[in-house]
DRENPA-3360 file (N, C-alpha, C; in nm, 2 decimals, always signed):
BEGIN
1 = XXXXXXXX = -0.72/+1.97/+0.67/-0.64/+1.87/+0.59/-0.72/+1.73/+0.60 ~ -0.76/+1.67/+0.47/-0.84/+1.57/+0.49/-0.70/+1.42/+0.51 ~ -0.78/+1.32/+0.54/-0.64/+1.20/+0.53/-0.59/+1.13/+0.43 ~ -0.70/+1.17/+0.29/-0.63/+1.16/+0.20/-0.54/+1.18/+0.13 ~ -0.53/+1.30/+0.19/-0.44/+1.41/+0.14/-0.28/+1.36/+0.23 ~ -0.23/+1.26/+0.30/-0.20/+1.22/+0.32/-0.15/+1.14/+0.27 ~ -0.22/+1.05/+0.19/-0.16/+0.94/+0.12/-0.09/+1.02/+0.00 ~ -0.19/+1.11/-0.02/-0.15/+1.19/-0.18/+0.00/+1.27/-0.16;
9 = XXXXXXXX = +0.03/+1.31/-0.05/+0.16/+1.37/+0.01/+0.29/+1.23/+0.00 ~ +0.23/+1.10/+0.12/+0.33/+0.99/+0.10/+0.34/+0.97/-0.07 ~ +0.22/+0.93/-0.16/+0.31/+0.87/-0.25/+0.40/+0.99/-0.34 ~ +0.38/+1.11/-0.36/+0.46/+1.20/-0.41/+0.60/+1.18/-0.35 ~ +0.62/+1.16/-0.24/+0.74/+1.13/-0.16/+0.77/+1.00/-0.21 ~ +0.68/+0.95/-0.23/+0.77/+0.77/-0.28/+0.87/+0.78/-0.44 ~ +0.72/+0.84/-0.53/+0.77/+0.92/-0.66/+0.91/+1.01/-0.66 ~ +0.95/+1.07/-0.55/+1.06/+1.15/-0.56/+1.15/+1.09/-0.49;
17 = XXXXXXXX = +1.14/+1.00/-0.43/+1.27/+0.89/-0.39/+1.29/+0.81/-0.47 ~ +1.23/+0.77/-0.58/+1.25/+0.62/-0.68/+1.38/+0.65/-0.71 ~ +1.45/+0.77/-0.76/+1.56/+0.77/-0.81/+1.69/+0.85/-0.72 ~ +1.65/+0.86/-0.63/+1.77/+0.91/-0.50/+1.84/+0.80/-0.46 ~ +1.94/+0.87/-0.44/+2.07/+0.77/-0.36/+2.01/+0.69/-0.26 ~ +2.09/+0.52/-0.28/+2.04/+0.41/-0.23/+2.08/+0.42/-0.09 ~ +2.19/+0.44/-0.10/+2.28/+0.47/+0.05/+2.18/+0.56/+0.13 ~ +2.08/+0.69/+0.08/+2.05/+0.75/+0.16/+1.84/+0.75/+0.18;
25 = XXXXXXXX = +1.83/+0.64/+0.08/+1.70/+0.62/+0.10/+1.65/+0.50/+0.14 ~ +1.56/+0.44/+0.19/+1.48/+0.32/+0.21/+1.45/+0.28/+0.09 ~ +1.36/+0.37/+0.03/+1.25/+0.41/-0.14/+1.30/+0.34/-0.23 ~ +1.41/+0.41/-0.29/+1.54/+0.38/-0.39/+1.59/+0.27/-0.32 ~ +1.62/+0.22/-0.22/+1.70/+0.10/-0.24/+1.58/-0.01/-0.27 ~ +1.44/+0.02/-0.24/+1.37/-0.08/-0.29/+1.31/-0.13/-0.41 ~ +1.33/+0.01/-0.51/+1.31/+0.02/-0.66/+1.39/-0.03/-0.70 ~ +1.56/+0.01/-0.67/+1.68/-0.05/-0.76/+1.67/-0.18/-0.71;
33 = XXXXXXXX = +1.63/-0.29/-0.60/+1.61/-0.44/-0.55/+1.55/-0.50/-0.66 ~ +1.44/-0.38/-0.73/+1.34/-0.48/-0.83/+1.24/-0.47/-0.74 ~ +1.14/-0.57/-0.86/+1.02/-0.58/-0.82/+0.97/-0.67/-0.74 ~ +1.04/-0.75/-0.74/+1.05/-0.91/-0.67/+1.06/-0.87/-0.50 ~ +1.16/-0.75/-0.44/+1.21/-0.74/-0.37/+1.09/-0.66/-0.26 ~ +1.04/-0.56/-0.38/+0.89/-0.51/-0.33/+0.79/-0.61/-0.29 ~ +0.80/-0.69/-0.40/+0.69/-0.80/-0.34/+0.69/-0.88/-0.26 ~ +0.81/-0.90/-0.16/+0.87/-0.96/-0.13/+0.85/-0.88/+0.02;
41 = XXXXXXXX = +0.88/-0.79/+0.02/+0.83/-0.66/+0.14/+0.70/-0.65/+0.16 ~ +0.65/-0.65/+0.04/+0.46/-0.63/+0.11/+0.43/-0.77/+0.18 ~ +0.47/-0.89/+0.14/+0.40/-1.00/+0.18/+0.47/-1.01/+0.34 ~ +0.57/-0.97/+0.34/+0.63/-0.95/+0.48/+0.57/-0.88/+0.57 ~ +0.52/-0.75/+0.55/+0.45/-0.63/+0.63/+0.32/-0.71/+0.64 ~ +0.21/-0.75/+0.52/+0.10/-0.81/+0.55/+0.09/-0.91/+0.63 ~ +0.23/-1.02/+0.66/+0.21/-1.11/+0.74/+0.23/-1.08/+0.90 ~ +0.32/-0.96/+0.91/+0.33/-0.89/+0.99/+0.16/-0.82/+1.06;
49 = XXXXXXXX = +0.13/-0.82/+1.00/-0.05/-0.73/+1.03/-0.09/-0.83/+1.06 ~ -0.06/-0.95/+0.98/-0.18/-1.06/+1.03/-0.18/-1.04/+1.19 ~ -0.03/-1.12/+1.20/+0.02/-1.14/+1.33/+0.00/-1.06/+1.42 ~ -0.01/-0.92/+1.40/-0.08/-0.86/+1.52/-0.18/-0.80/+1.56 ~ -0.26/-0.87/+1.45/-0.40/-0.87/+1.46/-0.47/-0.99/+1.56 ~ -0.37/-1.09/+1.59/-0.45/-1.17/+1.64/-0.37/-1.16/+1.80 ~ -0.32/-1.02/+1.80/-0.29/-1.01/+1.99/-0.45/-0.90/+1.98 ~ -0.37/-0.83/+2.14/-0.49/-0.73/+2.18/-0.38/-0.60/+2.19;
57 = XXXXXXXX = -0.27/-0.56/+2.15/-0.19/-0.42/+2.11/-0.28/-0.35/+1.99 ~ -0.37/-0.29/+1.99/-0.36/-0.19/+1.89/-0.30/-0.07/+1.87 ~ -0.24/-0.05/+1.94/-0.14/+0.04/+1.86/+0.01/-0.03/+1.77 ~ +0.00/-0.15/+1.81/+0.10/-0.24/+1.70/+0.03/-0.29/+1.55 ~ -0.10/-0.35/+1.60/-0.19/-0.33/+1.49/-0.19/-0.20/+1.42 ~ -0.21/-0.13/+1.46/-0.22/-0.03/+1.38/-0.11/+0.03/+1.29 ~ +0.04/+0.00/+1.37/+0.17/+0.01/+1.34/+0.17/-0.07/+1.21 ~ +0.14/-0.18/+1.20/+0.13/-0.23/+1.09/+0.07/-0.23/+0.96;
65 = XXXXXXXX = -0.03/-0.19/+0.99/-0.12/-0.16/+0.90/-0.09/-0.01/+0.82 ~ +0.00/+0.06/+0.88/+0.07/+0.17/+0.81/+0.19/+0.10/+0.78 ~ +0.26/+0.00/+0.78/+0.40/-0.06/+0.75/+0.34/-0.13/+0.64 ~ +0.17/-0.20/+0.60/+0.14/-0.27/+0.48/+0.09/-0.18/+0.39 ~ +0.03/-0.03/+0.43/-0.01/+0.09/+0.30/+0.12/+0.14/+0.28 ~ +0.19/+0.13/+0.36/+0.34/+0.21/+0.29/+0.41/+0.12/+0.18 ~ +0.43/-0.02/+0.23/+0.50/-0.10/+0.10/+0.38/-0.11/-0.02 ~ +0.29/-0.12/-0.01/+0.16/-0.11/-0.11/+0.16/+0.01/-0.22;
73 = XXXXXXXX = +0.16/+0.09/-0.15/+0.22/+0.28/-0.22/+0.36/+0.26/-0.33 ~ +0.45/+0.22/-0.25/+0.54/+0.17/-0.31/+0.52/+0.05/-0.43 ~ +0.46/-0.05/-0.41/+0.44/-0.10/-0.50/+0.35/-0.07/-0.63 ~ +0.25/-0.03/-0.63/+0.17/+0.06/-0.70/+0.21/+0.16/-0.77 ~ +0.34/+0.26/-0.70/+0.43/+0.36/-0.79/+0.48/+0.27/-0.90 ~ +0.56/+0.14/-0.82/+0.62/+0.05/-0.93/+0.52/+0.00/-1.04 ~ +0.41/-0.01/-1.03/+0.34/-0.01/-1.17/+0.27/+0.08/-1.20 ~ +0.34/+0.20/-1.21/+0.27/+0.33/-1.24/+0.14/+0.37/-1.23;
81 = XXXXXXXX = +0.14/+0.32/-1.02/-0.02/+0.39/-0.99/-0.01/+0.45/-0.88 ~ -0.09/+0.53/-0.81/-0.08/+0.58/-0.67/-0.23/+0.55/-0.62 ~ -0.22/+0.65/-0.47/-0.34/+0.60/-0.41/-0.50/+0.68/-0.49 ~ -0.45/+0.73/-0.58/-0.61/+0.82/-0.65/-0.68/+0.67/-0.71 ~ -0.57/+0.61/-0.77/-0.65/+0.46/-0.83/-0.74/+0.39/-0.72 ~ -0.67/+0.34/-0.62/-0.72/+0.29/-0.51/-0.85/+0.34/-0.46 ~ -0.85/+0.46/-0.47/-0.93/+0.54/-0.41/-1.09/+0.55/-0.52 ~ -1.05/+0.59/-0.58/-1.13/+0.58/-0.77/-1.23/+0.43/-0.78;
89 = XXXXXXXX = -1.14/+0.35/-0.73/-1.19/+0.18/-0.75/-1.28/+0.22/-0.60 ~ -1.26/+0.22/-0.51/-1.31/+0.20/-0.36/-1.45/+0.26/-0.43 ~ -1.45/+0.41/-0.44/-1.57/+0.52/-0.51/-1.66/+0.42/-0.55 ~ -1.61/+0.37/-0.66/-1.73/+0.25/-0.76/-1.77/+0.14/-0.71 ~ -1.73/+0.11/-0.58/-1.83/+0.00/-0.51/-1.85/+0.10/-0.44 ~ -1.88/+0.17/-0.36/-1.96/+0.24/-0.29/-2.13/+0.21/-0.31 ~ -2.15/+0.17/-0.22/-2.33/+0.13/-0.20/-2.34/+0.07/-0.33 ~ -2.25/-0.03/-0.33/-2.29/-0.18/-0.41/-2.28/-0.29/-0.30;
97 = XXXXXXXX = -2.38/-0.42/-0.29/-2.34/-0.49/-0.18/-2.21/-0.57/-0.26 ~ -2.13/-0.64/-0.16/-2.03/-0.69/-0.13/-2.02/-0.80/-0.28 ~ -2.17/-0.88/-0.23/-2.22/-0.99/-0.32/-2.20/-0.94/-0.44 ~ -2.28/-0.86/-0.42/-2.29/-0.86/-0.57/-2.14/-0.81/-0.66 ~ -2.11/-0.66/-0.54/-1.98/-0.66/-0.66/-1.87/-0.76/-0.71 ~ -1.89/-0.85/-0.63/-1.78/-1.00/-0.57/-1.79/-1.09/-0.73 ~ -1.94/-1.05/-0.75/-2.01/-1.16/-0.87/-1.98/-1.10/-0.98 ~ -2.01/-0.96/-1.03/-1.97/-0.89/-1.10/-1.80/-0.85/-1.18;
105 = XXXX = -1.73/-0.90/-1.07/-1.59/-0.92/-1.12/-1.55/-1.05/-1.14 ~ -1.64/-1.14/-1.12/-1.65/-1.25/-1.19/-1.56/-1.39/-1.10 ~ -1.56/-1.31/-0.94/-1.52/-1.46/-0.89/-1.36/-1.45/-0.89 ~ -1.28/-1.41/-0.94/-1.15/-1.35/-0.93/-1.12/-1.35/-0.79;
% end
């Protein structure tokens, strides 16, 4: 089982919670919140990463960093994408330097 196939498993599980009972999902109550509310959760979880990035726990680091690809997944479903896009984009910089691809999208 590669780890992709992992993410490919979570977001099918995100996809099949968007419309399940709020009472009995995390998922759904974050879709019916809106989008605001997702965004609003990733910037939480990211700042959360920051923050434990700058102790010496990595296994909290790490905790996090699956707490900011989970709301990300989620957010992504919300604009009808999963992790193949992510993945697809990463592919096409592959053995491009940094610079250059950085210049190439024009500074964004």
């Amino acid at each position: 089982m590669t780890n992709d196939a992992v993410l490919s498993r979570l977001a099918a599980q995100i996809e099949a919670r968007k419309q399940a009972n709020t009472e009995n999902s995390y998922v759904a109550g974050l879709f019916a919140a809106g989008e605001d509310a997702i965004l609003q959760k990733v910037g939480e979880e990211s700042v959360e990463f920051l923050l434990a990035a700058k102790g010496n726990d990595t296994k909290h680091l790490v905790a996090e960093a699956a707490d900011v690809w989970f709301h990300m997944l989620v957010l992504m479903s919300h604009k009808g994408l999963g992790p193949d896009d992510i993945l697809k984009e990463l592919i096409s910089r592959e053995g491009v330097s940094g610079l250059a691809e950085f210049a190439a999208r024009g500074n964004d």
